[in-house]
C-alpha positions in Angstrom: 16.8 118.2 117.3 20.2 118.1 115.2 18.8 122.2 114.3 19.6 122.8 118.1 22.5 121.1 118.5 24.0 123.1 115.6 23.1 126.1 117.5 25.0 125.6 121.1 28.1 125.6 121.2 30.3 122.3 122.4 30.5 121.5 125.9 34.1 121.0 125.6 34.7 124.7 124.1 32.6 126.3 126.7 34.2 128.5 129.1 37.7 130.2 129.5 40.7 129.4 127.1 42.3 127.5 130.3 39.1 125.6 130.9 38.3 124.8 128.2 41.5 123.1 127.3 41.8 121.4 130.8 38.6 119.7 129.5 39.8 119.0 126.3 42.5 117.1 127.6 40.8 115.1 130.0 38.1 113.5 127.2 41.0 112.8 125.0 42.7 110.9 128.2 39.5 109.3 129.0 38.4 108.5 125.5 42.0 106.7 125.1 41.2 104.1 127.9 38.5 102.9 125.6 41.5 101.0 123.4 42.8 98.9 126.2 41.5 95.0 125.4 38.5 94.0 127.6 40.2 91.8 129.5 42.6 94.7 130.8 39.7 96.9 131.8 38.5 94.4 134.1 41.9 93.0 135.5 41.7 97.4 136.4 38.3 97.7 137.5 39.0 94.2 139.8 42.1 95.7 141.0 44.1 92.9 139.5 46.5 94.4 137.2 50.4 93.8 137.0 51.8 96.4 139.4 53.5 97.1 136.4 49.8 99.1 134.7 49.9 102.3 136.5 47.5 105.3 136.0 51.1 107.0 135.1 51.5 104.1 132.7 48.3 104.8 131.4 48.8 108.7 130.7 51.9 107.8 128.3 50.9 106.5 124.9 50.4 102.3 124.6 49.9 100.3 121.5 46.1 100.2 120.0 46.4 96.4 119.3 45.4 94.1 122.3 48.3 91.6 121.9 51.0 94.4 122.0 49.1 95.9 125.4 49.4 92.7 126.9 53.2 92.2 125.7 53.7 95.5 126.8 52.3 95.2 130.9 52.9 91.3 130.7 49.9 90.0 131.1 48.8 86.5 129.3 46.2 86.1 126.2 42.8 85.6 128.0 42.0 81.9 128.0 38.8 81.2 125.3 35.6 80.0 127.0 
């Protein structure tokens, strides 16, 4: 199986120059979403966030480190269960 994968070429290089960097550019956007602390995602996915967290917001870079996200779009430390 990893023979054939070796063989085709990347999804994300597939296509014209244009396309292929339109796609490019989307993963890396989507795949940077993945660093925002759990409890942000689902303040987002509930529609709860600060209307300070904007999908704008979101494009520019934020910190990797949870407690600096929250510091940064004010939102309080999750309480512990």
């Amino acid at each position: 199986m990893a023979e054939n994968a070796r063989k085709r070429p990347s999804l994300l290089n597939q296509g014209t120059g244009e396309e292929r960097e339109s796609r490019q550019l989307l993963c890396a956007k989507v795949l940077r979403l993945t660093l925002l602390a759990p409890d942000i995602t689902k303040a987002i996915l509930d529609g709860k966030q600060p209307d300070i967290l904007t999908w704008e917001g979101l494009r520019k870079p934020f910190p990797s480190l949870w407690t600096d996200q929250r510091e940064k779009w004010g939102i309080s430390e999750p309480a512990l269960h």
